[in-house]
C-alpha positions, 0 to 999 in steps of 0.5 A: 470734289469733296474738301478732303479730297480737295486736301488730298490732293495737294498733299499727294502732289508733294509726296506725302503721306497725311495732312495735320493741322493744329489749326482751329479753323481748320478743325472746323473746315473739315470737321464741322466741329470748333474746338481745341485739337489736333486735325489728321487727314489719312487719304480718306479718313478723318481724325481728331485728337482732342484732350480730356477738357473738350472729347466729350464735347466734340463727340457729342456734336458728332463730327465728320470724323474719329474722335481719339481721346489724347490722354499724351498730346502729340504722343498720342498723335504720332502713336497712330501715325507709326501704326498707319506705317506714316512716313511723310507728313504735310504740315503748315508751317505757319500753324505750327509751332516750334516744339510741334515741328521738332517734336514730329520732326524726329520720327517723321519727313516733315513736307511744307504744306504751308497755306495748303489748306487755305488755298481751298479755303480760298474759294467758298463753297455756296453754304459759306457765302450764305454764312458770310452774308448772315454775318454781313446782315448782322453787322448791318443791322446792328450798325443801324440801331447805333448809327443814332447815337453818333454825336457829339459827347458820345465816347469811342468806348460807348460806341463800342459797347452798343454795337457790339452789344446789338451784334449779339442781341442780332444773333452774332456768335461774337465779335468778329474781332476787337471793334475799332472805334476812333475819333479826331486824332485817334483815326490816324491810328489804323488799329487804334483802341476805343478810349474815354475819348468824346466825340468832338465838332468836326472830328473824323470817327472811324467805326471798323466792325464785324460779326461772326455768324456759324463760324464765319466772319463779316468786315466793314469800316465807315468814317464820317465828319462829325459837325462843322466840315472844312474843304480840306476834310471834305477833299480828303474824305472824297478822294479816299471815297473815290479810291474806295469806289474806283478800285472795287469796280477795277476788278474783273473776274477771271482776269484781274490780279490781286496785285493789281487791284492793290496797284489801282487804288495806290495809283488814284491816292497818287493822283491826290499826293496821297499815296504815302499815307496808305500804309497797309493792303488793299484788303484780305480774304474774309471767312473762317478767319477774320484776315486769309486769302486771297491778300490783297498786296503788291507783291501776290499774283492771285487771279481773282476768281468767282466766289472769292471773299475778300475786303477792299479798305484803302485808308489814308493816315496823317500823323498826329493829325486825322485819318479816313478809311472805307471797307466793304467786303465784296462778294466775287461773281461770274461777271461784277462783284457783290458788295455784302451787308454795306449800308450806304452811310456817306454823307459827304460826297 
């Protein structure tokens, strides 16, 4: 089944006439083309609506679809949809903001078809799992001509700018998202921003980094112990390890639940009186964005199936004192899962 037989019918199973999307993402999914538009999906037919600033661009790259130049935005949109006698319109609702949904709203029954797409997107097809581990191999790659500098008085700030560097110079596309480089007090912060900040003894660094590849992301965090190690870092940093490992093997194509995935490494951090310092999910889905489905939380009921994509990335954070967290993104198969482009740099154990 192609993809947009695949979108059609789940736009067929609520009764609606289209699918439209104002989604980048999902312009590339279905149109092989990464620019500003509009995605409309008639049964079998393809349209893209785009402005004068990037029409030319996307015919040039001869699309999977009709190109339509929309001089009048929406307008231009919902003059087609009246000529194609549209009534009903599948839209997600999550991509869609509030003057676009009013705006259709006045001449067309509006059906939610939030996550639709990315329900499809969910489960990658062969040419996107290649992509994914050519962002994975980047990263990894790029990773080992930094790995050297870490050391004492080098700054978060010159970490970042290297590895993002060495992602390109390796053939990354960009950054798959803002790279994180934390040290000492800054690792309690999951999402803290490279500073002027020099790396001191015995500090935690926390290094989370991606690359985007052919439109496809890859996603990994290691921390380690810089220089002199107490016991208490050295437990804290093992037990997160442990959970780290012990979760990604709990998992089971076919039959293991995301939510139980989630349950499995809140449960060994519970073992360690750590489980009130997690404070984010387990993981999420890895692909065209850099954060889909499946997520990997408490409360969602995906069945983890083969040729899934998604991160394991448990982390502990202590206020105002230091934090640990390890991702790899996993690869789901037949029968284990693989982990992509993670080059084993633990050194303590």
């Amino acid at each position: 089944m192609t993809r947009v037989e695949k979108i059609n019918k789940k736009v067929n199973e609520i009764d609606a006439d289209c699918f439209v999307s104002f989604d980048k993402s999902d312009m590339l999914y279905f149109t092989q083309i990464y620019e500003d538009g509009i995605l409309l999906i008639i049964e079998h037919t393809t349209y893209i609506f785009a402005n004068k600033l990037s029409y030319d661009s996307i015919v040039n790259q001869k699309p999977q679809a009709s190109v339509i130049l929309a001089n009048q935005g929406i307008k231009s949109l919902q003059e087609l949809l009246i000529e194609n006698k549209i009534h009903s319109i599948a839209l997600d609702l999550k991509n869609t903001t509030a003057f676009q949904y009013e705006t259709l709203k006045k001449n067309f029954e509006i059906k939610d078809a939030t996550d639709f797409s990315k329900q499809i997107r969910m489960i990658k097809e062969q040419s996107e799992i290649n992509a994914i581990k050519r962002a994975a191999i980047v990263a990894r790659n790029a990773f080992t001509k930094v790995y050297p500098m870490i050391k004492i008085g080098v700054s978060e700030k010159e970490i970042k700018d290297e590895l993002d560097y060495q992602m390109t110079k390796f053939g990354a596309q960009k950054s798959a998202f803002e790279t994180i480089v934390a040290s000492g007090i800054n690792t309690s912060y999951p999402h803290h921003s490279p500073t002027d900040k020099k790396i001191e003894d015995g500090d935690f660094l926390m290094i989370d980094f991606g690359a985007c590849v052919d439109g496809y992301n890859s996603d990994c965090t290691y921390t380690f112990l810089i220089g002199n190690r107490t016991d208490e870092e050295r437990n804290f940093y093992n037990e997160l390890f442990y959970t780290q490992t012990f979760t990604r093997e709990f998992i089971a194509p076919n039959r293991t639940h995301a939510k139980d995935i989630d349950k499995r490494a809140r449960d060994e951090l519970a073992k360690y009186g750590l489980d009130k310092y997690f404070i984010h999910l387990t993981g999420h889905g890895v692909g065209l964005d850099i954060h889909e489905l499946p997520y990997i939380d408490s409360s969602s009921e995906t069945l983890i199936v083969p040729n899934m994509v998604f991160t394991i990335e448990p982390g502990i954070y202590i206020p105002g004192k230091y934090g640990v967290r390890i991702e790899q993104t996993i690869l789901i198969k037949e029968n284990d899962v693989e982990i992509l482009g993670y080059a084993p740099f633990m050194e303590i154990i």
